[in-house]
ChimeraX commands (.cxc) that place a marker at each C-alpha (Angstrom):
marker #1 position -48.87,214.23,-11.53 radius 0.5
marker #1 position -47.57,213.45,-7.95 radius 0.5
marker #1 position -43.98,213.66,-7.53 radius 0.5
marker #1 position -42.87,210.92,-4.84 radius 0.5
marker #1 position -41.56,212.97,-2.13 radius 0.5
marker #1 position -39.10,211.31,0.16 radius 0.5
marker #1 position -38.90,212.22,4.14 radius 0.5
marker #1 position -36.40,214.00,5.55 radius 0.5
marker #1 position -35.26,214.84,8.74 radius 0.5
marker #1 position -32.51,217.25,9.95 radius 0.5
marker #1 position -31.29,217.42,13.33 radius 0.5
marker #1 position -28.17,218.40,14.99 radius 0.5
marker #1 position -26.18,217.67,18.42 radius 0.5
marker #1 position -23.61,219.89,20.11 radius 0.5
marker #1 position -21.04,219.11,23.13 radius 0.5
marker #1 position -18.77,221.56,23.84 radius 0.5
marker #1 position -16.87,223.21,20.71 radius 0.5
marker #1 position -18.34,219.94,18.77 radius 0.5
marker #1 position -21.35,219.96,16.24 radius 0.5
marker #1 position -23.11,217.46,14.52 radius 0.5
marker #1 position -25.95,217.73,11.73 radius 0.5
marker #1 position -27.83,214.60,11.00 radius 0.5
marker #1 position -29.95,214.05,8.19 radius 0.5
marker #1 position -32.43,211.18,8.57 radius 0.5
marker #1 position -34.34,209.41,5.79 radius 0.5
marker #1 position -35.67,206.06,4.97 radius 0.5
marker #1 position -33.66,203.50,4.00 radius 0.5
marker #1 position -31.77,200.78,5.13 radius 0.5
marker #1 position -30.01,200.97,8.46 radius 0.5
marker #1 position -26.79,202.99,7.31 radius 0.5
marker #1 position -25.17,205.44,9.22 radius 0.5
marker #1 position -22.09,207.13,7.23 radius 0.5
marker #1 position -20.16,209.32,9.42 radius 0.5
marker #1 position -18.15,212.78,7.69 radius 0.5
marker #1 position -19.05,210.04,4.13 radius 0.5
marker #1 position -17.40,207.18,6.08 radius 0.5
marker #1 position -19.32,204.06,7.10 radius 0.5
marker #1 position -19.61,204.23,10.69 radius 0.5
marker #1 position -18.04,200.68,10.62 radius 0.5
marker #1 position -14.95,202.11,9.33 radius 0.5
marker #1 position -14.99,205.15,11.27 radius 0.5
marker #1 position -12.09,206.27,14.40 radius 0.5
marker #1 position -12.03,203.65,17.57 radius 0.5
marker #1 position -14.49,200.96,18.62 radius 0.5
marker #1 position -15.51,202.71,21.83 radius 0.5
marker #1 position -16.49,205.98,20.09 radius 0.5
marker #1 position -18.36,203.70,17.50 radius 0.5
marker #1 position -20.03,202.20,19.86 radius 0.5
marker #1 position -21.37,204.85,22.26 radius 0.5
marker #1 position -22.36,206.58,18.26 radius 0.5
marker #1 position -24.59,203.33,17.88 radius 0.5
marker #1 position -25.73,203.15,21.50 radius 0.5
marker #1 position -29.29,204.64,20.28 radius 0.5
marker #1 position -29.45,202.31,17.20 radius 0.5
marker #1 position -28.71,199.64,19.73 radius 0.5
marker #1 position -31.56,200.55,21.87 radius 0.5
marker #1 position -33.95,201.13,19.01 radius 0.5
marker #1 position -33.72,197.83,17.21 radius 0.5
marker #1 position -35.50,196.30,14.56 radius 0.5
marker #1 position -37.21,199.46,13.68 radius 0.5
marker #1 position -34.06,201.24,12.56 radius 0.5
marker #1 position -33.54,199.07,9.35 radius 0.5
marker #1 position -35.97,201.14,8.00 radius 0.5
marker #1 position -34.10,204.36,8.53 radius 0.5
marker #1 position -30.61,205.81,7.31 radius 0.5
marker #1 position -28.37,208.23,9.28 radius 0.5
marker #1 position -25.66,210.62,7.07 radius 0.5
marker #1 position -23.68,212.66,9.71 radius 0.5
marker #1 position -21.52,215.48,9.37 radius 0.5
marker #1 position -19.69,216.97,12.15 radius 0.5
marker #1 position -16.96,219.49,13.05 radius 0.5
marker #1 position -15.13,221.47,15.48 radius 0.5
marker #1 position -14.00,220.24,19.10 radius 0.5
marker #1 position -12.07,216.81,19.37 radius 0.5
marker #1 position -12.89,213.27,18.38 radius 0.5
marker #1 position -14.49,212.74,21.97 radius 0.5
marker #1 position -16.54,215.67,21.97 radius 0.5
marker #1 position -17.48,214.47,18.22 radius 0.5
marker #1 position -18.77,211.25,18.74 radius 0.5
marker #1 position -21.31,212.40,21.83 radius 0.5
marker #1 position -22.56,215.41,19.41 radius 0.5
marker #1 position -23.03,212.56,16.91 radius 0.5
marker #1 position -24.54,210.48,19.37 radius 0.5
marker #1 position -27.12,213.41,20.37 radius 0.5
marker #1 position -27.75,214.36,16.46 radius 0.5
marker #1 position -28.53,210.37,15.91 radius 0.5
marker #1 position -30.66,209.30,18.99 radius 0.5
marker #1 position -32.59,213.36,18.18 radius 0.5
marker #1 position -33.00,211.87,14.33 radius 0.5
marker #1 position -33.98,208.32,15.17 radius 0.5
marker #1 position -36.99,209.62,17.45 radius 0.5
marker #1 position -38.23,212.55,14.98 radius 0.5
marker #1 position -38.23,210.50,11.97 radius 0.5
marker #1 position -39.91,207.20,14.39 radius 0.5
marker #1 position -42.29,209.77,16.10 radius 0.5
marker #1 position -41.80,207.74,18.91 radius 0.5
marker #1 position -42.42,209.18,22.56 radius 0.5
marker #1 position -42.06,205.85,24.38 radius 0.5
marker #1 position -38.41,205.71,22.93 radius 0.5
marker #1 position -37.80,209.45,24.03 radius 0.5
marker #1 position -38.69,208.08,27.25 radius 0.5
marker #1 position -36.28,205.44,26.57 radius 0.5
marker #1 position -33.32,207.45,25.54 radius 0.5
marker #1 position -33.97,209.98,28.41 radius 0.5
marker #1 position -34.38,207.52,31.05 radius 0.5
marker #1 position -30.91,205.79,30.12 radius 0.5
marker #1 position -29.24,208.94,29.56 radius 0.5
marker #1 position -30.48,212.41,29.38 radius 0.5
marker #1 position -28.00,213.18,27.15 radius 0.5
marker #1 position -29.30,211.45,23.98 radius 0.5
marker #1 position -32.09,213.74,23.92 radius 0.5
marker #1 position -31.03,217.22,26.14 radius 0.5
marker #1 position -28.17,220.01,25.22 radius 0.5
marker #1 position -25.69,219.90,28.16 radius 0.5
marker #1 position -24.65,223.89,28.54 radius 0.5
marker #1 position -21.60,223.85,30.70 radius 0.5
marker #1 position -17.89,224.94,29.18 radius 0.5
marker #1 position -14.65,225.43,30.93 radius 0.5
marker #1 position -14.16,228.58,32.55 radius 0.5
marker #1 position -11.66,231.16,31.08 radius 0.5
marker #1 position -8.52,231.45,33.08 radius 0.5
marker #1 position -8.24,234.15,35.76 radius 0.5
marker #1 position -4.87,236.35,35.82 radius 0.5
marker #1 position -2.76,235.91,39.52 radius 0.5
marker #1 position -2.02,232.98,41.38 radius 0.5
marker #1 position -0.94,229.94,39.68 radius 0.5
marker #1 position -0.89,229.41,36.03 radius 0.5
marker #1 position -1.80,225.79,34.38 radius 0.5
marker #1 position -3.20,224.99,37.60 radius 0.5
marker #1 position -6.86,225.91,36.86 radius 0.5
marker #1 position -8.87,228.88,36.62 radius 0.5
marker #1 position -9.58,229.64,40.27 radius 0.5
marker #1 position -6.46,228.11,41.69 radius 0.5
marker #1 position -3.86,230.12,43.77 radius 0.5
marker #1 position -0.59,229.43,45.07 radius 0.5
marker #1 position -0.84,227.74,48.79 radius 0.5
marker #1 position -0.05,230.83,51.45 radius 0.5
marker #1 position 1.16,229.78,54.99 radius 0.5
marker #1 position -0.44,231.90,57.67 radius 0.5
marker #1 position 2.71,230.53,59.98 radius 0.5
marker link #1:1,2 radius 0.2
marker link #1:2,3 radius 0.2
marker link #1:3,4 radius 0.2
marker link #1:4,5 radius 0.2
marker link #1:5,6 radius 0.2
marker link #1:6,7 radius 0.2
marker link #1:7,8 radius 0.2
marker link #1:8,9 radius 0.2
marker link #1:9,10 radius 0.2
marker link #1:10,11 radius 0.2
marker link #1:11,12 radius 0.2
marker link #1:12,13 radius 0.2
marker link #1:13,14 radius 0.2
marker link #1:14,15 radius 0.2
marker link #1:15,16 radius 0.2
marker link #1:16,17 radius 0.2
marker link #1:17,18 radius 0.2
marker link #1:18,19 radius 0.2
marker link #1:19,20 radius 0.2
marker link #1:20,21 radius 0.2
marker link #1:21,22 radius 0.2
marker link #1:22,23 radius 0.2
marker link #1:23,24 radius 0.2
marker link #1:24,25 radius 0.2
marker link #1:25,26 radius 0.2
marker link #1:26,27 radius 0.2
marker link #1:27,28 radius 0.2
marker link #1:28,29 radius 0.2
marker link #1:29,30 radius 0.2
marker link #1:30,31 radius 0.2
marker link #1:31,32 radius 0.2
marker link #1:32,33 radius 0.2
marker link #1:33,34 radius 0.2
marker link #1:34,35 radius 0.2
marker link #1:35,36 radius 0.2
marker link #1:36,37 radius 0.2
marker link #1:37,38 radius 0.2
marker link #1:38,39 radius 0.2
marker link #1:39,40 radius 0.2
marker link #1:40,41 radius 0.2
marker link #1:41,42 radius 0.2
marker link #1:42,43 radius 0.2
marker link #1:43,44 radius 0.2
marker link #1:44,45 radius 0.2
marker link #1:45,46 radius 0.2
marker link #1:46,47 radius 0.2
marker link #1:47,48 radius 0.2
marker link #1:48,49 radius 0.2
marker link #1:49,50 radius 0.2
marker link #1:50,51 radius 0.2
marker link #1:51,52 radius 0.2
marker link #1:52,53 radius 0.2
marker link #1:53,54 radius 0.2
marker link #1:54,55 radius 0.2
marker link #1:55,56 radius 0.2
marker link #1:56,57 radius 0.2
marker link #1:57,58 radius 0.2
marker link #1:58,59 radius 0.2
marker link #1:59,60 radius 0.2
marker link #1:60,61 radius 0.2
marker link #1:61,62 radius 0.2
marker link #1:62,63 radius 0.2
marker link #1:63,64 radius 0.2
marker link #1:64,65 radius 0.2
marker link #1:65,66 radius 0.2
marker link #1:66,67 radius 0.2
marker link #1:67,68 radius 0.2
marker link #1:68,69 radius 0.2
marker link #1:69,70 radius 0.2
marker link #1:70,71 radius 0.2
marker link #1:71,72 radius 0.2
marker link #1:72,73 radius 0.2
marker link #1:73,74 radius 0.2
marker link #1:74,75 radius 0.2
marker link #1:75,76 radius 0.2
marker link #1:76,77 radius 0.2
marker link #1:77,78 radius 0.2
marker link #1:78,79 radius 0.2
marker link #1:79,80 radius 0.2
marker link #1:80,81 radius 0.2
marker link #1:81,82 radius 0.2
marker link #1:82,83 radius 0.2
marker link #1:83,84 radius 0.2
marker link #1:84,85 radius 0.2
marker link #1:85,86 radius 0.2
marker link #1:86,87 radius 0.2
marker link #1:87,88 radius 0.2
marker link #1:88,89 radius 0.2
marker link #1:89,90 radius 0.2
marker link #1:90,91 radius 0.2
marker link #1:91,92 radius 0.2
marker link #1:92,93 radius 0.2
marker link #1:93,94 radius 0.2
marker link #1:94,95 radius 0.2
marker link #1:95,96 radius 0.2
marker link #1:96,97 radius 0.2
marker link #1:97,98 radius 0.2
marker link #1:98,99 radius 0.2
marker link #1:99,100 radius 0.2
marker link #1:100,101 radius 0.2
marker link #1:101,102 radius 0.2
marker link #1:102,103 radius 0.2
marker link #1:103,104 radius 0.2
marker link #1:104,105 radius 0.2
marker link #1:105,106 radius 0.2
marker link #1:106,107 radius 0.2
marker link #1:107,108 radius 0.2
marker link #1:108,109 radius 0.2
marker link #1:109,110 radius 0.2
marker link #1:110,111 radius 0.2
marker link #1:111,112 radius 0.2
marker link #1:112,113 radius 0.2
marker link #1:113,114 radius 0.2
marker link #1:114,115 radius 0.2
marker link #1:115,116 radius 0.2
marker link #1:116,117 radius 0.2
marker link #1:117,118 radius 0.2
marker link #1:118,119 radius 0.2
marker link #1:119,120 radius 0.2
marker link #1:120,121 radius 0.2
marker link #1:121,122 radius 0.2
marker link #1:122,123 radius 0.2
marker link #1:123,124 radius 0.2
marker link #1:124,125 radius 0.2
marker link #1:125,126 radius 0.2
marker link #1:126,127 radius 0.2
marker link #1:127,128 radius 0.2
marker link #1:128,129 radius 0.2
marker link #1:129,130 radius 0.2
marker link #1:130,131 radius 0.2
marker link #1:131,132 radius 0.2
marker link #1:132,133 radius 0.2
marker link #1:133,134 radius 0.2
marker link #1:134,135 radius 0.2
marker link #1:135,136 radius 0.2
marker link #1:136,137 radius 0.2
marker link #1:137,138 radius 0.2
marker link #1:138,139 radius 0.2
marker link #1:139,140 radius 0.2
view
């Protein structure tokens, strides 16, 4: 006896302190956000830019369903990690390269880790100003 196996897909997406696991599957074109419908979910303009891939995909993600759990870092930082651990999802479970194309072409982040962090503060010179910032000195 077969047992009916059903696909799926993990993937994550990190910005900054932020991390997001996605786990991809068919279904029909739901994305639930920390068990929240993504319709329900924080502000319009960090819904949108988490449906920005499922925008550009189109018909063939009402096939697939989205469950994403994130933590750490703020609600900005959040929704991109989501955004990364959706567009990652939607093109492994699709096997799609001309929408990796796509998603890199539009933005690179969709698709690619961006590495860089703020840099720890440095004792001297001028607090709250920055890490490398000193006080002005005049030479007159």
């Amino acid at each position: 006896m077969v047992k009916n196996e059903q696909k799926i897909l993990f993937t994550t997406g990190k910005r900054r302190e932020a991390v997001a696991r996605a786990k991809t599957y068919a279904g029909s074109g739901r994305i639930l956000v920390n068990s929240v419908p993504i319709e329900i979910w924080a502000s319009e303009p960090l819904r949108l830019w988490i449906m920005e891939p499922v925008i550009m995909t189109g018909d063939a993600f009402k096939t697939i369903n989205i469950e994403v759990n994130m933590r750490g870092g703020g609600v900005v930082g959040q929704a991109e990690a989501a955004r990364m651990a959706v567009a990652r999802g939607i093109v492994g479970f699709t096997k799609n390269k001309g929408l990796k194309e796509k998603f890199m072409k539009y933005d690179r982040n969709l698709m690619v880790y961006d590495p860089r962090r703020n840099e720890p503060h440095h004792a001297g010179g001028a607090s709250r100003r920055g890490s490398r910032r000193h006080k002005q000195r005049s030479k007159r």
